[in-house]
SEFIFI-519461 format. One line per 3 residues: number of its first residue (from 1); their letters; for each residue x, y, z of C-alpha. Coordinates in steps of 0.1 Angstrom, whole numbers. Example, Ala and Ser with C-alpha at 12.3 -4.5 7.8 and 13.67 -1.06 7.14 Angstrom:
2
1 = AS = 123 -45 78 ~ 137 -11 71 $
//
This chain:
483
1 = XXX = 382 -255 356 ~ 345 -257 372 ~ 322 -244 348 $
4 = XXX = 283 -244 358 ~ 253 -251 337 ~ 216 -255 338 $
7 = XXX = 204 -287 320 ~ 165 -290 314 ~ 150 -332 318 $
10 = XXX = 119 -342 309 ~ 111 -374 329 ~ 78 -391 337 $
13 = XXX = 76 -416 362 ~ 50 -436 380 ~ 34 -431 412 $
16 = XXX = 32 -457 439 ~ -3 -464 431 ~ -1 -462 393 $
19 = XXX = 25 -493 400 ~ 1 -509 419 ~ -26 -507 398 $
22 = XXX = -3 -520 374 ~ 6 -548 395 ~ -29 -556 401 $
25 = XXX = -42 -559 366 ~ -16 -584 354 ~ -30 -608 378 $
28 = XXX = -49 -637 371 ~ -81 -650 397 ~ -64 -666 418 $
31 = XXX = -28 -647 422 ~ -55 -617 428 ~ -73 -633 461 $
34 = XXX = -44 -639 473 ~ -27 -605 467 ~ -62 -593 483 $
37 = XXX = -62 -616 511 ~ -19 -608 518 ~ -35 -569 523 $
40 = XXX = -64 -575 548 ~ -34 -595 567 ~ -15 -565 564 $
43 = XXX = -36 -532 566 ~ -58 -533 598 ~ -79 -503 582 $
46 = XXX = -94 -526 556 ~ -127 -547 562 ~ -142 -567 537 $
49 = XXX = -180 -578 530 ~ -209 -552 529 ~ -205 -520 551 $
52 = XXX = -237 -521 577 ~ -253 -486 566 ~ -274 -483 599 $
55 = XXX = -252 -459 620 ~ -236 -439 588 ~ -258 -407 602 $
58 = XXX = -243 -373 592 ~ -224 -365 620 ~ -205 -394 614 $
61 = XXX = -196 -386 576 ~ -204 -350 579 ~ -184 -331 552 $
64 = XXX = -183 -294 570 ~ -152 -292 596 ~ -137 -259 607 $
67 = XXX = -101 -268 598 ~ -91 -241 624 ~ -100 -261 651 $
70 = XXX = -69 -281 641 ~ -48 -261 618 ~ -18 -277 639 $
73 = XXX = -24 -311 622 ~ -8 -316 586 ~ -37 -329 572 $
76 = XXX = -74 -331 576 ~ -96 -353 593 ~ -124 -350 579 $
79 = XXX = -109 -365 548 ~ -113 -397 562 ~ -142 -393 577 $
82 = XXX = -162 -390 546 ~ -186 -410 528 ~ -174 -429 497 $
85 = XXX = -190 -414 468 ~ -194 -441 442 ~ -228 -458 447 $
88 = XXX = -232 -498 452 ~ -241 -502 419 ~ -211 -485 402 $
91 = XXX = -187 -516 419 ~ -210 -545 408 ~ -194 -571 385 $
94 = XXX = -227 -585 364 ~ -262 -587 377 ~ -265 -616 400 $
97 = XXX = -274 -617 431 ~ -246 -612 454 ~ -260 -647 476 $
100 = XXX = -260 -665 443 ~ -247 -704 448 ~ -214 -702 424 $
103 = XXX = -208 -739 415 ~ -173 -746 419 ~ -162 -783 399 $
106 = XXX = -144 -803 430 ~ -114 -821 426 ~ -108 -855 441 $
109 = XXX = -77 -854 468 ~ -48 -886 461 ~ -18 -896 468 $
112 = XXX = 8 -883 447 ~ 25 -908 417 ~ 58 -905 441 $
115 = XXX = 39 -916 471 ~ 22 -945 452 ~ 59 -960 440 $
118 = XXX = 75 -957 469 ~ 41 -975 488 ~ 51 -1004 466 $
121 = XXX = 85 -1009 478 ~ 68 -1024 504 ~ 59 -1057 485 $
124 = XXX = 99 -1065 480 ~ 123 -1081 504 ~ 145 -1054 508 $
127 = XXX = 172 -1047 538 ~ 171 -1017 554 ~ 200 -1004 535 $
130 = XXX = 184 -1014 499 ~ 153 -1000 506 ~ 168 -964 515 $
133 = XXX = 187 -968 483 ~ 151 -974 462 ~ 131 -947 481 $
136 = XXX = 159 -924 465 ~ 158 -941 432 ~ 119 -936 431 $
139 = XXX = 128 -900 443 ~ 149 -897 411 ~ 121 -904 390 $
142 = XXX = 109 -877 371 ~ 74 -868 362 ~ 75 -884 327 $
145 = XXX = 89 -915 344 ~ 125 -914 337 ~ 156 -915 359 $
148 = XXX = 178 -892 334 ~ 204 -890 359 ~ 239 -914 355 $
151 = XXX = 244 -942 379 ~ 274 -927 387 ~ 258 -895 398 $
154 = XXX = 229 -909 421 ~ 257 -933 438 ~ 277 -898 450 $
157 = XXX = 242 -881 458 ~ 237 -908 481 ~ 269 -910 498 $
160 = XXX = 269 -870 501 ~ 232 -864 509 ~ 222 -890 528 $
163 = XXX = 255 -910 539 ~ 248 -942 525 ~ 277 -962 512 $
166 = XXX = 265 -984 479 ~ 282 -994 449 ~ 274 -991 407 $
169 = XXX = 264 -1028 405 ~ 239 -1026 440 ~ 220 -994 423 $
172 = XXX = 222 -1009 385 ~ 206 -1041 402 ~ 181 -1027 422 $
175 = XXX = 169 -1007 393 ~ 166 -1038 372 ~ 152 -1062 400 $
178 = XXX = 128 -1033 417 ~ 126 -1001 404 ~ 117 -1016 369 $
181 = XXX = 89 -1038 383 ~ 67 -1011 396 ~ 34 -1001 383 $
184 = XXX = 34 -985 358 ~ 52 -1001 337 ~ 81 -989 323 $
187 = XXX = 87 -963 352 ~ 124 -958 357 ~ 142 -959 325 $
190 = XXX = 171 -938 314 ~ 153 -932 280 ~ 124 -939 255 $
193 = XXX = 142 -967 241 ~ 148 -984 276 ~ 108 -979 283 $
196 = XXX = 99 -992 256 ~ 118 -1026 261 ~ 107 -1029 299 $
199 = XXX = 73 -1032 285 ~ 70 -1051 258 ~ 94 -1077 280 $
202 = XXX = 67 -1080 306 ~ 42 -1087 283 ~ 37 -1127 268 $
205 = XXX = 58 -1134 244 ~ 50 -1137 209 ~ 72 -1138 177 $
208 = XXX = 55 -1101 165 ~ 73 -1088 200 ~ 102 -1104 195 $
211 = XXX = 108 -1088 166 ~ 99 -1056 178 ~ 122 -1064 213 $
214 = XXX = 152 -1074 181 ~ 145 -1038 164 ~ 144 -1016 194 $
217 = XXX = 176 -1029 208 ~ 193 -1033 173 ~ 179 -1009 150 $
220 = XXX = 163 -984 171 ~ 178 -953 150 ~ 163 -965 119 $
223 = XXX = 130 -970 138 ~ 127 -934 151 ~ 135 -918 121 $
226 = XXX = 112 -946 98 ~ 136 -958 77 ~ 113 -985 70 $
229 = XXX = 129 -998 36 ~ 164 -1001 55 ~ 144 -1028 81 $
232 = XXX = 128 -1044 55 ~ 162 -1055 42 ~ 179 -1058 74 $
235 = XXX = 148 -1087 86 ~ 138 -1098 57 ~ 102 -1092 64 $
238 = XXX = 76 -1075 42 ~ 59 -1042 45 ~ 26 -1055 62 $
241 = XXX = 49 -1075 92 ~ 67 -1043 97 ~ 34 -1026 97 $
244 = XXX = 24 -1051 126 ~ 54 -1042 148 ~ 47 -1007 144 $
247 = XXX = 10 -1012 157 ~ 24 -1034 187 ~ 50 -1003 198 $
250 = XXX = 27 -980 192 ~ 4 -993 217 ~ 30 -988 243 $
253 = XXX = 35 -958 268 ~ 61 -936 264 ~ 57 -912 292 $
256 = XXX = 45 -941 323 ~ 46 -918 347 ~ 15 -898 335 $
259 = XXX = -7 -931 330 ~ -11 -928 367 ~ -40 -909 375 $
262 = XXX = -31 -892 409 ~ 1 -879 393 ~ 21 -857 412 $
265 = XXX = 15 -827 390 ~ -13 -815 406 ~ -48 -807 382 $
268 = XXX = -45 -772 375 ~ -85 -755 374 ~ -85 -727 353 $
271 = XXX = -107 -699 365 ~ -119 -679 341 ~ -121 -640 346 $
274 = XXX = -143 -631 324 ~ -180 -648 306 ~ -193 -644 278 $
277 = XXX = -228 -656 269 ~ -252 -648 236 ~ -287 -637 249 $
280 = XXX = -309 -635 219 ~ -284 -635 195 ~ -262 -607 213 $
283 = XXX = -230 -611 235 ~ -231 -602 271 ~ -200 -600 291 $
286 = XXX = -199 -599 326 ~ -165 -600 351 ~ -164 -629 377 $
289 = XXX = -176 -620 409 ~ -144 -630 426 ~ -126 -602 405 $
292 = XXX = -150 -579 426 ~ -149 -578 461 ~ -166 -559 485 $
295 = XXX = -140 -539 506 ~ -140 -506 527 ~ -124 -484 555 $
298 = XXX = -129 -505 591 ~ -156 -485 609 ~ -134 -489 639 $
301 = XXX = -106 -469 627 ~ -133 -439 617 ~ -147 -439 649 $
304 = XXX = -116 -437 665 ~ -108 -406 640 ~ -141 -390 648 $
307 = XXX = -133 -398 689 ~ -104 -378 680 ~ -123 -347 663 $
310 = XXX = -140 -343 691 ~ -114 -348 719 ~ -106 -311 730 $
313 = XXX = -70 -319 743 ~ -51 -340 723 ~ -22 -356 738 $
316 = XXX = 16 -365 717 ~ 4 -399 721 ~ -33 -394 700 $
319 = XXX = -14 -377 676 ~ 8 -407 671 ~ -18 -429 668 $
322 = XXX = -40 -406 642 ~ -9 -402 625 ~ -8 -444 621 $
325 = XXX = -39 -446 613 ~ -37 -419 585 ~ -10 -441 570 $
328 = XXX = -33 -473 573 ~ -62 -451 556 ~ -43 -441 530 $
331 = XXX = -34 -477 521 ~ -64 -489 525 ~ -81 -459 503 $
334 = XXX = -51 -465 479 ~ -62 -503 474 ~ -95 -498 472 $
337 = XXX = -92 -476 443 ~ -69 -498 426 ~ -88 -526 427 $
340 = XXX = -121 -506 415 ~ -96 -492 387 ~ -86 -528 380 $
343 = XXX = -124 -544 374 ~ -128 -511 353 ~ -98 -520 329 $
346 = XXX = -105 -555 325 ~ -140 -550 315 ~ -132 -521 287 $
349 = XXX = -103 -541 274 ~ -127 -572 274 ~ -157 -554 262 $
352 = XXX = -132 -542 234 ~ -116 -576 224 ~ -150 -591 225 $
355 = XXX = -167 -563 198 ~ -137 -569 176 ~ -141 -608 174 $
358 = XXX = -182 -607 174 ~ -182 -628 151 ~ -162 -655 159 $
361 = XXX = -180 -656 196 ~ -213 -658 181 ~ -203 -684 158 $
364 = XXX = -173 -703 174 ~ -156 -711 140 ~ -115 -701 143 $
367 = XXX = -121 -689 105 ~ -142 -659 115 ~ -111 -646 139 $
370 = XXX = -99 -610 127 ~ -64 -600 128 ~ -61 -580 158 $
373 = XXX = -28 -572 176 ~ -24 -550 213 ~ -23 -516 198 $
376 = XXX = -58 -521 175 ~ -73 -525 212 ~ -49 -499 229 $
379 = XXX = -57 -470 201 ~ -95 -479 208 ~ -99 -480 246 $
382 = XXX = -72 -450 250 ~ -49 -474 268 ~ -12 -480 267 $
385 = XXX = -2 -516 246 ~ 17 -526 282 ~ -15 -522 297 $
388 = XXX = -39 -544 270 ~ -7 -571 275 ~ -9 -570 315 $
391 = XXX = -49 -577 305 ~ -42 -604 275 ~ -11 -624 290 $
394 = XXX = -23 -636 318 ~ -68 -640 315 ~ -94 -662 305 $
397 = XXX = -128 -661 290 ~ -155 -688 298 ~ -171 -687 262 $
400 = XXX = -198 -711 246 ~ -171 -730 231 ~ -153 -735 259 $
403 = XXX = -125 -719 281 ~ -100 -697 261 ~ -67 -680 266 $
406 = XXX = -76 -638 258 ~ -37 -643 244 ~ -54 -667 219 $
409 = XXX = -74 -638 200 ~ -46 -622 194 ~ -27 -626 159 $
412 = XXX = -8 -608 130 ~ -21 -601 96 ~ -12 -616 60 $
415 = XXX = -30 -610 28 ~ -45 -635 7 ~ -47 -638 -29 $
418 = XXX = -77 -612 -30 ~ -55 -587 -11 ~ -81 -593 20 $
421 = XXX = -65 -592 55 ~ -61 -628 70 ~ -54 -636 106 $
424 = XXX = -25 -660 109 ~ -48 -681 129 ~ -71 -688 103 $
427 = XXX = -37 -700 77 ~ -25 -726 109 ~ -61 -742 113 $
430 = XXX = -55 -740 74 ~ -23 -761 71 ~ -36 -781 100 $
433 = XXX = -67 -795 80 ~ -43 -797 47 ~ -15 -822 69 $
436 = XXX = -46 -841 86 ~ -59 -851 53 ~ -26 -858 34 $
439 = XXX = -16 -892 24 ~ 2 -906 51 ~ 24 -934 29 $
442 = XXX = 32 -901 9 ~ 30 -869 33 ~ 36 -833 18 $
445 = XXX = 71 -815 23 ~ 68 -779 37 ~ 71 -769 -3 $
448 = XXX = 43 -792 -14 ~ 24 -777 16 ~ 36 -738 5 $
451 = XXX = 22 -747 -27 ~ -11 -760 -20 ~ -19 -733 1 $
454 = XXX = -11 -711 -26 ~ -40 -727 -47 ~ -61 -723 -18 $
457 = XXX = -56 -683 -22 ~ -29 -677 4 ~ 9 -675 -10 $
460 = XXX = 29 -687 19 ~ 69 -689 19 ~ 83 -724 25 $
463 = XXX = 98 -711 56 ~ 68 -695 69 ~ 53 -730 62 $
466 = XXX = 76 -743 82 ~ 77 -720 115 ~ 36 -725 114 $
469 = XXX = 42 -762 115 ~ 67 -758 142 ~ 41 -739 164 $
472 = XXX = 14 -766 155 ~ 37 -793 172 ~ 36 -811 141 $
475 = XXX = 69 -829 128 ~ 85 -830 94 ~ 71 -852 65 $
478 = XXX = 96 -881 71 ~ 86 -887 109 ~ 48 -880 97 $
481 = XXX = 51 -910 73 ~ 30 -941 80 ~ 26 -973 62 $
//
């Protein structure tokens, strides 16, 4: 049986520019000219640079029209004939000049590490068949150095990508013979072990690394994990001999491929969005000039509007056009606003984040950061959290003591001893000074560590310890053991 029924819904959604405003704030320097140079591509109606103010007379951003004149038209033209209201001023980034030189570091050009092995093939007297086969091997080669692919694997590869016939042996060989005799050294192992023994091998040889060539390929677990008492006994040789091998492996590299200094991973410049300087002993932040373009409506589209206005027949075909060009307008007056909205958020959120850690910017000292999490700054600019994230996740801030993540200012609360609010910050730089000074023939286990932090006034679980250490990068007490 049909039955009807009226159901009320509550629902809230965002409008196409709220998304893009959205869109827009997430995105760092860079991603952001490009975003704004994919929409002067795309919308003819935008110009960047200045606007020349020498013909803007009245007439041409008059604000009076008789709308009867064209009551036929769904919308009016005049709208886009009028003058953008928000001064100059109101759009500016900082204070500088806007022909001020902005000194940009340059970065060298090379050839990638891939292009600098394969160059070396050249030095070998290699058919043409073996050399195909190397040029894949070197392709194989990851950015650490390794080939972590099977033998087995790269032999199919070849026969399936690139129709070359070869055999286990011819590959195993010409990885021994070639591959392994490039610079650097050690580039094209299977694993650390394996890098390790291609080194010290082309060094001279000398009874200390012969010993340590015997204990890599021998005794290589007890190595890693320092069992040093279990080598002791297995070569007879005292603590201080042991302690020499260790200092000759040590010396050696175990990621070659990133001693080379044109490395294919390409240097990555980091562009801050925001700096912060202290003028007289006060912080002043100002938004980089490249988050704050100069962009407006192409006076060529508003003449042709105001051509329009004043025809006194207008054709299907005019109204076509104008209808085009309203769509174009739109966008462009959309954008515009989005990207005026976006300087706007970045510098309250900033302006924000930067009161609530004065004084660690005035002092630099990782102690003096607060606690602070997205919603403190949310509740105080009036923002959503998504919206201080979008900000926070993805920005940097040139500061006197260097280039920093905004992420990085961002941490969770504990309480010392005293009751007091400590950021979780301060407790890792903590635990980070407590492991650097630790005796290193005797270093602390996470519950020696919980402990002694205790003392220092901030009771810390052994677990909690041991996640902190985690995030530090900083291994357990056995592999932090030295003799």
């Amino acid at each position: 049986m049909l039955k009807q029924s009226l159901q009320y819904k509550l629902q809230q959604k965002l409008s196409p520019q709220q998304i893009q405003l959205m869109k827009l704030i997430q995105l760092p320097t860079l991603a952001f000219e490009q975003r704004i140079k994919q929409e002067f591509e795309e919308n003819i109606a935008l110009d960047s640079g200045k606007e020349e103010s020498e013909n803007s007379d009245d007439d041409l951003y008059e604000n009076e029209y008789d709308e009867t004149s064209d009551n036929e038209e769904d919308f009016n033209v005049d709208d886009y004939l009028g003058d953008d209201e928000i001064p100059d001023y109101r759009t500016k980034a900082n204070n500088y000049s806007v022909d001020d030189e902005e000194n940009v570091m340059p970065y060298a050009a090379g050839i990638s590490f891939h292009q600098f092995l394969k160059s070396q093939l050249n030095t070998f007297r290699l058919t043409e068949h073996q050399y195909v086969v190397a040029k894949f091997l070197v392709g194989s080669i990851d950015e650490s150095g390794y080939i972590r692919r099977d033998i087995e694997d790269i032999v199919d590869d070849l026969a399936f990508t690139q129709n070359i016939i070869t055999t286990r042996k011819e590959v195993a060989t010409l990885l021994k013979k070639v591959i392994h005799k490039l610079e650097p050294v050690g580039v094209g192992a299977k694993d650390l072990r394996e890098t390790l023994l291609i080194q010290l091998k082309n060094k001279k040889k000398k009874s200390i690394r012969k010993l340590a060539i015997d204990i890599l390929e021998n005794a290589f677990e007890h190595f890693v994990k320092k069992h040093y008492k279990k080598l002791t006994d297995k070569y007879d040789i005292n603590k201080e001999e042991l302690k020499n091998v260790i200092k000759e492996i040590s010396k050696l590299n175990p990621k070659p491929g990133g001693s080379y200094a044109g490395s294919n991973k390409l240097a990555e410049q980091i562009i801050p969005d925001f700096t912060i300087r202290i003028v007289n002993g006060e912080l002043e932040l100002t938004l980089n000039s490249r988050n704050a373009p100069e962009m407006h409506v192409s006076r060529t589209y508003v003449n042709m509007l105001k051509a329009y206005k004043e025809s006194k027949e207008k054709s299907k075909s005019q109204k076509d056009a104008v209808q085009f060009i309203k769509q174009k307008l739109d966008s462009a007056k959309w954008f515009i606003d989005a990207v005026r909205q976006r300087q706007q958020t970045l510098l309250v959120t900033m302006n924000s984040i930067m009161n609530y850690q004065k004084k660690y910017f005035l002092t630099g000292d990782i102690l003096n950061i607060k606690p602070m999490i997205l919603k403190d700054i949310a509740d105080e600019i009036r923002m959503d959290v998504s919206t201080v994230s979008r900000v926070a996740n993805s920005k940097y801030v040139n500061t006197p003591y260097g280039t920093k993540l905004i992420k990085e200012f961002f941490s969770e609360s504990m309480k010392n001893a005293k009751g007091e609010d400590v950021s979780t910050r301060e407790i890792k730089k903590i635990l980070e000074i407590v492991i650097s000074e630790e005796n290193k023939s005797k270093p602390l286990t996470d519950e020696k560590l919980a402990l002694l932090l205790k003392e220092k006034g901030y009771p810390i679980a052994r677990r909690t310890i041991a996640k902190y250490r985690e995030q530090l990068d900083l291994p357990v007490a056995r592999l932090r053991k030295e003799l």
